[in-house]
C-alpha positions as CSV (number, residue, x, y, z in Angstrom):
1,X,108.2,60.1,-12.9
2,X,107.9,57.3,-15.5
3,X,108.7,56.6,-18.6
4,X,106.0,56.6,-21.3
5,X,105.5,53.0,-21.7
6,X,102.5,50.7,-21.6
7,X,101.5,49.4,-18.3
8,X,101.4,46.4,-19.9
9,X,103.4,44.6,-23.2
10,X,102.1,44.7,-25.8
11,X,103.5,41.4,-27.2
12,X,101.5,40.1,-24.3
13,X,98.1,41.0,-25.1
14,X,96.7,38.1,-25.8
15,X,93.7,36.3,-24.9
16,X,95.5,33.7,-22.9
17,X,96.6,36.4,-20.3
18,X,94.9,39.1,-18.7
19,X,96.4,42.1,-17.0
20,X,93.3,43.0,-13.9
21,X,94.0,46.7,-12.1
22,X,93.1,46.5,-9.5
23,X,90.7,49.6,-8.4
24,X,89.9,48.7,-4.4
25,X,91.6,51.6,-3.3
26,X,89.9,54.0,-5.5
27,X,86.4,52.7,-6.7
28,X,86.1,50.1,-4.1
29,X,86.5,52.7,-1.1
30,X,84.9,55.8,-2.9
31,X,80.9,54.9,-2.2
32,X,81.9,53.5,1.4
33,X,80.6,55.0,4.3
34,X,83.2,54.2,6.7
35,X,85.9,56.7,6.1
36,X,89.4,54.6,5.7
37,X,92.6,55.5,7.2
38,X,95.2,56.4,4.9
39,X,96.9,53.5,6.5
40,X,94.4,50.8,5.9
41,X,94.1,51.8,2.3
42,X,97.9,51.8,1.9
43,X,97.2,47.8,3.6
44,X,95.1,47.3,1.0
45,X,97.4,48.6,-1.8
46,X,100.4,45.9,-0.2
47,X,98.3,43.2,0.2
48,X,97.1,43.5,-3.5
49,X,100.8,44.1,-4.5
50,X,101.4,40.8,-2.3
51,X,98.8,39.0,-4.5
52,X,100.8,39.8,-7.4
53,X,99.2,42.9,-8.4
54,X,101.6,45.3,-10.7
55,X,98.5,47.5,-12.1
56,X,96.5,49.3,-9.4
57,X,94.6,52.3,-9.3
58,X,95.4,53.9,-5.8
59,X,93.3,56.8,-5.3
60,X,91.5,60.1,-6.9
61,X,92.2,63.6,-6.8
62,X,88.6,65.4,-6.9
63,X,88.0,67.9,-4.6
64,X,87.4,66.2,-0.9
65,X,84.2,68.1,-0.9
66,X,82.7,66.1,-3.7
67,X,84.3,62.8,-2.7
68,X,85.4,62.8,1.1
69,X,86.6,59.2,0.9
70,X,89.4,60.1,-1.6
71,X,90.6,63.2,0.5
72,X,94.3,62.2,1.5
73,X,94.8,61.4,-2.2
74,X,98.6,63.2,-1.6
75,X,99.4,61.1,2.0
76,X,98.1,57.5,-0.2
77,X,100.4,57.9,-2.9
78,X,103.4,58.8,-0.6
79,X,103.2,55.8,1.7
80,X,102.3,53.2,-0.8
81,X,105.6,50.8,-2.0
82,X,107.6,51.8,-4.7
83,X,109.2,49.5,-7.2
84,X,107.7,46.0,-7.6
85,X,107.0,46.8,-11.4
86,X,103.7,48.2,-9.9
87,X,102.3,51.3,-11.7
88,X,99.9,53.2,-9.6
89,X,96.9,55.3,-11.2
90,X,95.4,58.3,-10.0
91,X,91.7,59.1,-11.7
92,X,91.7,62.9,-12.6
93,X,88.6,65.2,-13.9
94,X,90.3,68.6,-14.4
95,X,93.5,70.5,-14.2
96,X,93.9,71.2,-10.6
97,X,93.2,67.3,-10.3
98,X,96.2,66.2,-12.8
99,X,98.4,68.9,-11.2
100,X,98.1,67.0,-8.0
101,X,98.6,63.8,-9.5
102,X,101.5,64.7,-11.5
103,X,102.9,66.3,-8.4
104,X,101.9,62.9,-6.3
105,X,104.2,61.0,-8.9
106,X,101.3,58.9,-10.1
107,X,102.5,56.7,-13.3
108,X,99.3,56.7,-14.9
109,X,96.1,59.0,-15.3
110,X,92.8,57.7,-15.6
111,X,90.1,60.4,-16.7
112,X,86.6,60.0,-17.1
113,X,84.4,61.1,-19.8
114,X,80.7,59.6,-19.4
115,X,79.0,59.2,-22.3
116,X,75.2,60.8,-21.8
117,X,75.0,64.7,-21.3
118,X,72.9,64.2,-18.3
119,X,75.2,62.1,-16.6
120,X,78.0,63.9,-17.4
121,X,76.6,67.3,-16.1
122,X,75.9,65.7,-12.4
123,X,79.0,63.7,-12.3
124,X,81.5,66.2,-13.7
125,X,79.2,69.8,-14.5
126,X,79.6,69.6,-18.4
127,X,78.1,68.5,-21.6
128,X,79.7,65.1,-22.8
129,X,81.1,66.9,-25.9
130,X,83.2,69.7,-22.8
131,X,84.0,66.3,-21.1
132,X,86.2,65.3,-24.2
133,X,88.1,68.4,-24.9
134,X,89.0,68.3,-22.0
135,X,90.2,64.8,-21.9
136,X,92.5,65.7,-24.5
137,X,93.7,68.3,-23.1
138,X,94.4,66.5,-19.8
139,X,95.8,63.5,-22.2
140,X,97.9,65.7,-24.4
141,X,99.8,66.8,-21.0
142,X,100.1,63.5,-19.3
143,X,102.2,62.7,-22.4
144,X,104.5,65.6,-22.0
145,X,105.2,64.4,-18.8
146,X,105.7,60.9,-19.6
147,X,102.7,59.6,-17.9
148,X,100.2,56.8,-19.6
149,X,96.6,58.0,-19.9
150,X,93.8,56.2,-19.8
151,X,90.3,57.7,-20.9
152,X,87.0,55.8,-19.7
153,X,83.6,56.2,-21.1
154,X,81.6,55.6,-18.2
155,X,77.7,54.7,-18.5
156,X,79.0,52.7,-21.7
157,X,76.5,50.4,-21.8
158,X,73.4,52.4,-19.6
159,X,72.7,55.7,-17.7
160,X,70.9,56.1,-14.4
161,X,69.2,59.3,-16.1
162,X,68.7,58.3,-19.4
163,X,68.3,54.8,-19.2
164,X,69.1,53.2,-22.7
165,X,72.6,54.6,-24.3
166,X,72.0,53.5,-28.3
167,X,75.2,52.3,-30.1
168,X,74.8,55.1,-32.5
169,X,75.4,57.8,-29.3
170,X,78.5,55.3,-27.7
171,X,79.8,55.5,-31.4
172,X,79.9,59.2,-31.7
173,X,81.3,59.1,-27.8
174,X,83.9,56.5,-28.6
175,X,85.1,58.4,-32.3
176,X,85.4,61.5,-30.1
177,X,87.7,59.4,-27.3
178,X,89.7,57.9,-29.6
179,X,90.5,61.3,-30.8
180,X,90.9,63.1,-27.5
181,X,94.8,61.1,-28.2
182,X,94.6,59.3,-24.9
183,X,96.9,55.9,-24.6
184,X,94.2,53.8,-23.4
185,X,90.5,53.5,-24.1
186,X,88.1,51.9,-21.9
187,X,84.2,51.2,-21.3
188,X,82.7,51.3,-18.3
189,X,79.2,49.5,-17.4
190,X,79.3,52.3,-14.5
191,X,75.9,51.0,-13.3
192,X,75.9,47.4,-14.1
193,X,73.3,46.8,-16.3
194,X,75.2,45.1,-18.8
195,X,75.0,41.6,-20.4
196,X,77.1,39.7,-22.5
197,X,76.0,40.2,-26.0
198,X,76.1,44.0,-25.6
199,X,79.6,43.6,-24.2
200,X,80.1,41.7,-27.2
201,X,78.8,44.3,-29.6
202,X,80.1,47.5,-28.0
203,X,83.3,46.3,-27.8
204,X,83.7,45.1,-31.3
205,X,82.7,48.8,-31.8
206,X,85.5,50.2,-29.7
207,X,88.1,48.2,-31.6
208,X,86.9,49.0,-34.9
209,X,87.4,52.5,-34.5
210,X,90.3,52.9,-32.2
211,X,92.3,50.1,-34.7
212,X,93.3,47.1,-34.1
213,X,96.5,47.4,-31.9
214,X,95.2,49.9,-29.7
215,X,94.6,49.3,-25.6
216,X,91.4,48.6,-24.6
217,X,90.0,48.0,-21.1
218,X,86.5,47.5,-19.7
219,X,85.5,48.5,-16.6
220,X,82.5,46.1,-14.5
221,X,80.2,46.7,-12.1
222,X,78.0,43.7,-10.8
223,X,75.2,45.1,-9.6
224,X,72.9,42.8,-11.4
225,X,75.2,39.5,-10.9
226,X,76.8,39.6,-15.0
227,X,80.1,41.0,-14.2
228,X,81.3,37.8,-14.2
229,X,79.6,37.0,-17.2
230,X,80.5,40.3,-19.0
231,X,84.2,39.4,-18.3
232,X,84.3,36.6,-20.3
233,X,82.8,38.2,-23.0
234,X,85.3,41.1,-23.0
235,X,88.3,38.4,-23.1
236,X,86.9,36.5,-25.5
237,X,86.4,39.9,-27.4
238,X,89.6,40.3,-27.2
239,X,90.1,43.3,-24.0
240,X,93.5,42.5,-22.5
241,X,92.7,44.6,-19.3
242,X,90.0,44.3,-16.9
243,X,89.0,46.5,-14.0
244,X,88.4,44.8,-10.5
245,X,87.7,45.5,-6.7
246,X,88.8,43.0,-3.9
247,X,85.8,41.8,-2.5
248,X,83.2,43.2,-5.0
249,X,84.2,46.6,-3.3
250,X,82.5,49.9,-5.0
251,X,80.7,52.3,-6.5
252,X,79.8,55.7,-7.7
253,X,78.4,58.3,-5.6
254,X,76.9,60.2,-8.6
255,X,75.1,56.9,-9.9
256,X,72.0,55.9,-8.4
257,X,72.0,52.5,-6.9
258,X,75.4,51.8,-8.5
259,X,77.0,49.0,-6.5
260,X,80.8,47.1,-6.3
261,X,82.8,46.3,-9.4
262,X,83.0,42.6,-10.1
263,X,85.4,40.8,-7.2
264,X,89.0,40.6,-8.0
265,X,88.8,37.2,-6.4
266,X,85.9,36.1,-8.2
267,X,87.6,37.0,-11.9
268,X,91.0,35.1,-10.6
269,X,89.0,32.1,-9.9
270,X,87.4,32.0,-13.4
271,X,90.5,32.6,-15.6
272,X,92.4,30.0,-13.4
273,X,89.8,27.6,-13.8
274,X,89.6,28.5,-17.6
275,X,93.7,28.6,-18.0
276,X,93.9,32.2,-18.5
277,X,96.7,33.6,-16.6
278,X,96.1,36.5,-14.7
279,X,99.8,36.7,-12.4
280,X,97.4,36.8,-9.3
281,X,97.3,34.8,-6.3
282,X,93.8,33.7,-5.4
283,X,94.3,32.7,-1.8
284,X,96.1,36.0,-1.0
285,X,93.2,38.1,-2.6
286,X,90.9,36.1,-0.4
287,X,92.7,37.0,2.6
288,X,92.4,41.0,1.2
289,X,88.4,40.5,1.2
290,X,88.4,39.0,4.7
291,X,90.6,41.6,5.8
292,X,88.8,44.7,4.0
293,X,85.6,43.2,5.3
294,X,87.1,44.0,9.0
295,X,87.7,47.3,7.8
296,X,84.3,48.4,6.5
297,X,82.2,46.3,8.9
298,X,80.0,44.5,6.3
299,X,79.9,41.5,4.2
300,X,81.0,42.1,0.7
301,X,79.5,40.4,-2.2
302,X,82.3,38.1,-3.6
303,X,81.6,35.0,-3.9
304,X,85.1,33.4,-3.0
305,X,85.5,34.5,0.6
306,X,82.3,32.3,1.5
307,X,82.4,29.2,-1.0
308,X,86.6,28.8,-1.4
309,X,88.0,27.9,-4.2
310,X,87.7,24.1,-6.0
311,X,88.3,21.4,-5.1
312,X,89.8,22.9,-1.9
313,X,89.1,20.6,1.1
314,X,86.4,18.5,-0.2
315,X,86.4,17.2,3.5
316,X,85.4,20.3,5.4
């Protein structure tokens, strides 16, 4: 069991370094159809740890009937490396589900609360309003057991339902969130339909009412090529913590043509290139997508692993 400390410093939080956790194991694998070995996965929690990786969210403990892919949550978390300064998250949607993680010695808790009623009731069988009590109550006992708690509003910026989600409803959501008590706050474009200006906007939004030392993350899908895009936007609005899959891994399997999170690679590659520091190694997350493209038998939609990085070998 951890302390209750920030993933990440504080003092660090600035704009010229981002923190990625790195959520391959859990939201890449989650939508796949090839069922992973418990072994592969914990591969593919050591070679993101051997990229440099000290914030990774390793697996989810929902019942294996509503998510099959997630249903050695308990063997993951007790064969993946300890130490390194790497905090492993667990995402949790109800008691029974923190109970496990708390007894899988997760160091942080990521629960979701989605921010339009119809989503909510097919993803998690509750109103958005049940959703957030409990989140707070889940919160309120993560911090009693010294665990870091994240809560993410997913369908931040769109629903696969409802279509639209108008700033008014994310604002009511997000006031709500902020008072559930959880740690960490963060948005999720669970669908990817977002673009930059709305990134922009909604996170300028989250700031103003959570205050302006609190954590925020964002969470990108790139199902309509802006994840990139909506990164830079978040960083520029000032998120310290972004979400990413090796090799554009992911989805959800309650969401409607919801495809991978934006490529752990690709982000690594832009905030080198744009001398943000990020702590990762590009070349050794390009290995992870070759290798995890093995594993599932298909091509994944990062864009490193087929044009390299630059310059490279301008000879080739």
């Amino acid at each position: 069991m951890t302390s209750h400390t920030p993933p990440l410093d504080r003092e660090k939080q600035t704009v010229q370094r981002v923190q990625i956790c790195e959520v391959s194991p859990r939201d890449g694998l989650q939508n796949e159809d090839v069922l992973v070995s418990t072994d592969d996965k914990v591969e593919l929690v050591e070679r993101a740890i051997r990229a440099g990786a000290t914030r990774i969210e390793a697996t989810s403990f929902v019942h294996p009937q509503r998510v099959p892919q997630m249903a050695d949550a308990e063997r993951v978390m007790a064969s993946v490396p300890r130490g390194h300064g790497v905090s492993y998250g667990g995402l949790v949607v109800n008691q029974r589900g923190l109970d496990r993680a708390l007894a899988a010695n997760v160091d942080e808790i990521n629960i979701v609360v989605v921010a339009t009623d119809t989503f909510c009731q097919r993803n998690q069988a509750m109103t958005t309003e049940q959703s957030v009590q409990n989140a707070a109550a889940l919160a309120a006992q993560a911090r009693s057991a010294g665990i870091w708690s994240t809560i993410t509003i997913g369908a931040a910026f769109g629903c696969p339902f409802e279509g639209e989600v108008p700033i008014e409803r994310l604002h009511e959501v997000i006031e709500r969130v902020v008072g559930a008590g959880a740690d960490e706050v963060a948005l999720a474009d669970t669908i990817g339909v977002a673009v930059p200006w709305e990134v922009t906007e909604r996170i300028a939004l989250a700031r103003r009412l959570a205050g302006a030392d609190a954590a925020l993350r964002i969470h990108l899908h790139d199902t309509r090529h802006t994840g990139v895009a909506n990164a830079v936007a978040a960083v520029a609005a000032g998120v310290a913590v972004l979400d990413a899959s090796i090799g554009g891994t992911g989805g959800c399997p309650f969401a409607p043509n919801a495809t991978g999170n934006v490529a752990t690679e690709d982000l690594v590659y832009l905030f080198d290139r744009s001398g943000i520091e990020t702590g990762l190694e590009l070349a050794e997350l390009t290995a992870g997508a070759e290798w995890l493209e093995g594993r599932l038998g298909k091509t994944l939609p990062g864009a490193l692993l087929r044009a390299g990085a630059f310059p490279g070998d301008l000879s080739a």
